[in-house]
C-alpha positions as a Python dict, from the first residue, in 0.01 Angstrom:
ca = {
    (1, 'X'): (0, 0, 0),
    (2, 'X'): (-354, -73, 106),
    (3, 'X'): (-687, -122, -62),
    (4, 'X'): (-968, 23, 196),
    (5, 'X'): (-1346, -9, 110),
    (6, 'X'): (-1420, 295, 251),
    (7, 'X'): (-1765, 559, 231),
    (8, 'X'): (-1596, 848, 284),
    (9, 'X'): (-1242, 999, 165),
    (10, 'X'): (-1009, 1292, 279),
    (11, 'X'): (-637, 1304, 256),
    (12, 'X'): (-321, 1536, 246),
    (13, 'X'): (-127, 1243, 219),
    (14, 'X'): (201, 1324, 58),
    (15, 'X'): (490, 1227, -190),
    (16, 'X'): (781, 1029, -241),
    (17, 'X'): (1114, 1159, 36),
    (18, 'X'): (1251, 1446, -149),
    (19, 'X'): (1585, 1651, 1),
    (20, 'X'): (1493, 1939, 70),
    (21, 'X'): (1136, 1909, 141),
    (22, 'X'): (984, 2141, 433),
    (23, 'X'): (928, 1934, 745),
    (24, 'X'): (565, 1917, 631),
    (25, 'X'): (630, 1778, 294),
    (26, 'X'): (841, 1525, 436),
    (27, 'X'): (641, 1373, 694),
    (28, 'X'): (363, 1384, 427),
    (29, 'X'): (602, 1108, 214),
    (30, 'X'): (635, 911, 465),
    (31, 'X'): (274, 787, 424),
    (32, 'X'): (159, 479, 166),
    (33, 'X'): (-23, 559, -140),
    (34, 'X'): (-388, 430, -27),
    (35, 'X'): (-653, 332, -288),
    (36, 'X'): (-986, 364, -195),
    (37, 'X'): (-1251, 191, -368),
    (38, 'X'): (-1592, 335, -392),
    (39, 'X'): (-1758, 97, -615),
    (40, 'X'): (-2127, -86, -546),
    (41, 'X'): (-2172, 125, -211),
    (42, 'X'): (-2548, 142, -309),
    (43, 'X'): (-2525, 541, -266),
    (44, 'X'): (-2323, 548, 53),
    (45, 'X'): (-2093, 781, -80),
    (46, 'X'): (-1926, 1089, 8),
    (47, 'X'): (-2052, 1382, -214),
    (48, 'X'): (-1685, 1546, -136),
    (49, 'X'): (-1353, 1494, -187),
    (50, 'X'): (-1129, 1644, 23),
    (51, 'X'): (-754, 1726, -45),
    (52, 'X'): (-485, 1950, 62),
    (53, 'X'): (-421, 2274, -93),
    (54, 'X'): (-177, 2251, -356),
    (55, 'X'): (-247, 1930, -407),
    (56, 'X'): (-312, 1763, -754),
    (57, 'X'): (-565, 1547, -889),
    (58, 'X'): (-563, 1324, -1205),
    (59, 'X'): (-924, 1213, -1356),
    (60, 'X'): (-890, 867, -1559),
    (61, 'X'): (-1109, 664, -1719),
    (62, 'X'): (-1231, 561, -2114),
    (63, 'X'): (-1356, 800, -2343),
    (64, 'X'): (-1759, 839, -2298),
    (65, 'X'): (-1711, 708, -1874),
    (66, 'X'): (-1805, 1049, -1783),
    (67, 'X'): (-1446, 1236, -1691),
    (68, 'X'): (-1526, 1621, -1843),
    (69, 'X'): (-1858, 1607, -1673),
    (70, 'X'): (-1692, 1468, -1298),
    (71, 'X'): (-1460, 1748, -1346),
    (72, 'X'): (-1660, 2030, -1547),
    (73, 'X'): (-1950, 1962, -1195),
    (74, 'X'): (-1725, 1910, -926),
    (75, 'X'): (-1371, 2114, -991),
    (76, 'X'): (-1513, 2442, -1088),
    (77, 'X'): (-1266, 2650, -1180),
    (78, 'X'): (-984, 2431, -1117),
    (79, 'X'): (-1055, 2215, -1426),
    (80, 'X'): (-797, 2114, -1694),
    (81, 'X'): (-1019, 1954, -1938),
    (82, 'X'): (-881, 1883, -2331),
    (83, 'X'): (-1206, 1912, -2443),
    (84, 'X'): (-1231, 2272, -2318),
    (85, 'X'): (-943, 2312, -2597),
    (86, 'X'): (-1137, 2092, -2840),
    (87, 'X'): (-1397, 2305, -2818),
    (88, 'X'): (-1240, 2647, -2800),
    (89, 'X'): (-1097, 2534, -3166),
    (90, 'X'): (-1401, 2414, -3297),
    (91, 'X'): (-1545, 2741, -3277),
    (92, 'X'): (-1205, 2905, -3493),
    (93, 'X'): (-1184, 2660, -3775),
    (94, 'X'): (-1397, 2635, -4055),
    (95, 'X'): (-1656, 2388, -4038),
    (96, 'X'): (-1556, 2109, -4281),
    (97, 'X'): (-1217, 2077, -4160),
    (98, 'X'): (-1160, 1676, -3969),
    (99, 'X'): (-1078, 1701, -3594),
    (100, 'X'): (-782, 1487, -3700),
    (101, 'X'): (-658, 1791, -3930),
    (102, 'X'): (-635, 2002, -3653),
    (103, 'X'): (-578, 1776, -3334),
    (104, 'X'): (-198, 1844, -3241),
    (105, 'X'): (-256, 2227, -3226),
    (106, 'X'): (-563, 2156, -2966),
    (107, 'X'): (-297, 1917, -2787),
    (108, 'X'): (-64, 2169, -2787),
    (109, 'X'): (-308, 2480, -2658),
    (110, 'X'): (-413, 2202, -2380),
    (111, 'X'): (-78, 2107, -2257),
    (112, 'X'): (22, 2466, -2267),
    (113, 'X'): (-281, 2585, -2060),
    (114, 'X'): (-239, 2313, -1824),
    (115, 'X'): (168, 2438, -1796),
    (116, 'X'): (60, 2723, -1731),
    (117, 'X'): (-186, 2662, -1463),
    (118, 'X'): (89, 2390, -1311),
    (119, 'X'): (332, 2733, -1273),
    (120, 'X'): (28, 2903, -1092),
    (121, 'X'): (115, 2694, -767),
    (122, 'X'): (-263, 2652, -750),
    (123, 'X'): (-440, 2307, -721),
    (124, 'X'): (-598, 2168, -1025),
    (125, 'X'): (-804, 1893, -1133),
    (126, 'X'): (-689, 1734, -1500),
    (127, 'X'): (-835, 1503, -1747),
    (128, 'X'): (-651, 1226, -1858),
    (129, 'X'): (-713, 986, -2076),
    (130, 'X'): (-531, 677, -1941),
    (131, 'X'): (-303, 634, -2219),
    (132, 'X'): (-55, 925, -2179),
    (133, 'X'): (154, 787, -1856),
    (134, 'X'): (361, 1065, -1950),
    (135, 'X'): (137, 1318, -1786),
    (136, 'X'): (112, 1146, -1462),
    (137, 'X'): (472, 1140, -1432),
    (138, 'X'): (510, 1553, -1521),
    (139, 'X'): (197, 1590, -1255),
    (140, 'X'): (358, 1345, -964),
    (141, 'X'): (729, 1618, -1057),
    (142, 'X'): (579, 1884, -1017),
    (143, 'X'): (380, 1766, -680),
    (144, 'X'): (699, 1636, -547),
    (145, 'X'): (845, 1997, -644),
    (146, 'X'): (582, 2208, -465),
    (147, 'X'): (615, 1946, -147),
    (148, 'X'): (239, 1852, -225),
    (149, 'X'): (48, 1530, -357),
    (150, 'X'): (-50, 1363, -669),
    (151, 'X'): (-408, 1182, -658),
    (152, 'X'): (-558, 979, -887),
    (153, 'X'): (-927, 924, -977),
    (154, 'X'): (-999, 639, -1138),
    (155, 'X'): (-1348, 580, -1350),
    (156, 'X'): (-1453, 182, -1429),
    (157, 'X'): (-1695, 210, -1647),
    (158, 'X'): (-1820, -65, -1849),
    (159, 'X'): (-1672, -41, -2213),
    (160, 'X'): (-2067, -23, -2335),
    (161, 'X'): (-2148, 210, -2109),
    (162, 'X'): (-1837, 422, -2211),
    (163, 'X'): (-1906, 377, -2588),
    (164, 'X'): (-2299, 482, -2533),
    (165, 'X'): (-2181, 786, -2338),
    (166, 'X'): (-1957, 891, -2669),
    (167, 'X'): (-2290, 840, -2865),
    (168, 'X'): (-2458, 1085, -2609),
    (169, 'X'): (-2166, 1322, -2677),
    (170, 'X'): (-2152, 1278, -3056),
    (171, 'X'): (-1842, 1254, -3023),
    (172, 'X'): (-1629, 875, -3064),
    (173, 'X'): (-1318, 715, -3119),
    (174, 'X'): (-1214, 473, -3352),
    (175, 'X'): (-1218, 84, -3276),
    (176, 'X'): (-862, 90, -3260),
    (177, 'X'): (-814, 404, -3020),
    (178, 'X'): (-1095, 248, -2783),
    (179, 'X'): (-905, -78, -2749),
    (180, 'X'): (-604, 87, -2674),
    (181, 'X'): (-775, 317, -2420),
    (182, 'X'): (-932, -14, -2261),
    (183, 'X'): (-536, -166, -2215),
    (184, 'X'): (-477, 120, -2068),
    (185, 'X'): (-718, 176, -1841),
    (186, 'X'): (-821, -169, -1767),
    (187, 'X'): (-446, -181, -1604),
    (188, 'X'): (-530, 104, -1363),
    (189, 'X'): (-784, -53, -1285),
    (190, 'X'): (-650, -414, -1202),
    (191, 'X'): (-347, -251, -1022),
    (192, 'X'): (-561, 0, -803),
    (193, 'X'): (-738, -345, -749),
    (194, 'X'): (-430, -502, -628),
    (195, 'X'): (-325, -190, -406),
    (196, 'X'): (-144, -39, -673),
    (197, 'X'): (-116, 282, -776),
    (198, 'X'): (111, 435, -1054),
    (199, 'X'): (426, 576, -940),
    (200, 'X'): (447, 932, -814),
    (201, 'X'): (91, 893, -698),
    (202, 'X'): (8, 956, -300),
    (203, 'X'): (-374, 754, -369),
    (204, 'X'): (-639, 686, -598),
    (205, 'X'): (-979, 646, -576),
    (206, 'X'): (-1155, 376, -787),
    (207, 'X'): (-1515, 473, -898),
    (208, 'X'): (-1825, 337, -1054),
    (209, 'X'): (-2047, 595, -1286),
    (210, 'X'): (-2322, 572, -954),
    (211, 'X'): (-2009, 700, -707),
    (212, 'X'): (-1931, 970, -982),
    (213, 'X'): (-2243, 1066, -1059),
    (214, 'X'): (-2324, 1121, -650),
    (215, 'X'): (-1975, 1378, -592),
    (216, 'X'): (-2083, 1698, -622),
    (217, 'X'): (-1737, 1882, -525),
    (218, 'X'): (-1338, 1792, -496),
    (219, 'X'): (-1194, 2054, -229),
    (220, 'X'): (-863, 2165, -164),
    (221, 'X'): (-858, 2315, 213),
}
């Protein structure tokens, strides 16, 4: 595995051997997982990222660092965003009702829509909060199914700057859930740092809010 300071990023880099695998798939998983680290470039970064088509992409980072709006500006209609669910729901229940009333049916009506898109074939691009490893692994499956790639994007954003950006979106999370989403995420973090990325995953791409803030697409060609 290698860490590469690099300004610009494009890969079909592949999966984990798999029997069975078409001749393309399998010389894709012969290559590394790669992390690429985009952080305090000054603005010397590329406005695209490029992947292969059918490829998948995972967005993490801590509540408020800025992941619906990467995705919701950059992934067009590809976007699996839980807050698209969040939102769809708020608009069903009545008013008064607590989130936390009604928070496993918008879990459920997100992890449905993204198994649905998943059967598509198509590449998406999916939010994830940094605690649920569990979704990484079902992505990097079903990439290593479809002979394609799992990708990672990770967001380091400051823990203040995170927390101000849930003001912004009046929307938080308790003490306790932010501290568990920092564990979580700070570990990304320090392994991508290290060359590490989590298991099933082809490469990740480590990213400051200026980085994110300068991408303006993630491609699948």
């Amino acid at each position: 595995m290698t860490l590469q300071r690099s300004g610009a990023y494009a890969t079909t880099a592949g999966v984990p051997a798999q029997p069975g695998l078409p001749a393309r798939g399998r010389a894709a998983a012969d290559a590394l997982p790669v992390v690429r680290d985009l952080r305090d470039r000054d603005g010397r970064v590329p406005r695209t990222l490029a992947f292969a088509d059918g490829d998948l992409v995972v967005v993490s980072g801590l509540p408020g660092s800025g992941k619906s709006t990467l995705i919701a500006r950059t992934a067009q209609d590809r976007g699996i965003d839980s807050q698209d669910a969040r939102e769809r729901w708020e608009h069903v229940v009545p008013g008064p009702l607590p989130y936390a009333v009604y928070r496993p049916l918008v879990r459920i009506a997100h992890y449905a829509g993204l198994r649905r898109a998943l059967r598509s074939g198509r590449s998406v691009v999916v939010h994830d909060c940094g605690t649920q490893a569990w979704v990484r692994r079902w992505l990097a499956r079903e990439a290593a199914r479809r002979g394609r790639a799992l990708h990672l994007l990770l967001l380091d954003v400051p823990p203040g700057t995170a927390r101000e950006g849930q003001r912004e979106r009046g929307r938080g999370v308790s003490g306790y859930a932010f501290r568990r989403h920092r564990r979580a995420v700070g570990r990304l973090v320090r392994d991508a740092e290290r060359g590490v990325v989590p298991r099933g995953c082809a490469s990740a791409v480590l990213m400051d809010r200026p980085a994110a803030s300068a991408l303006n697409r993630i491609a699948f060609d």
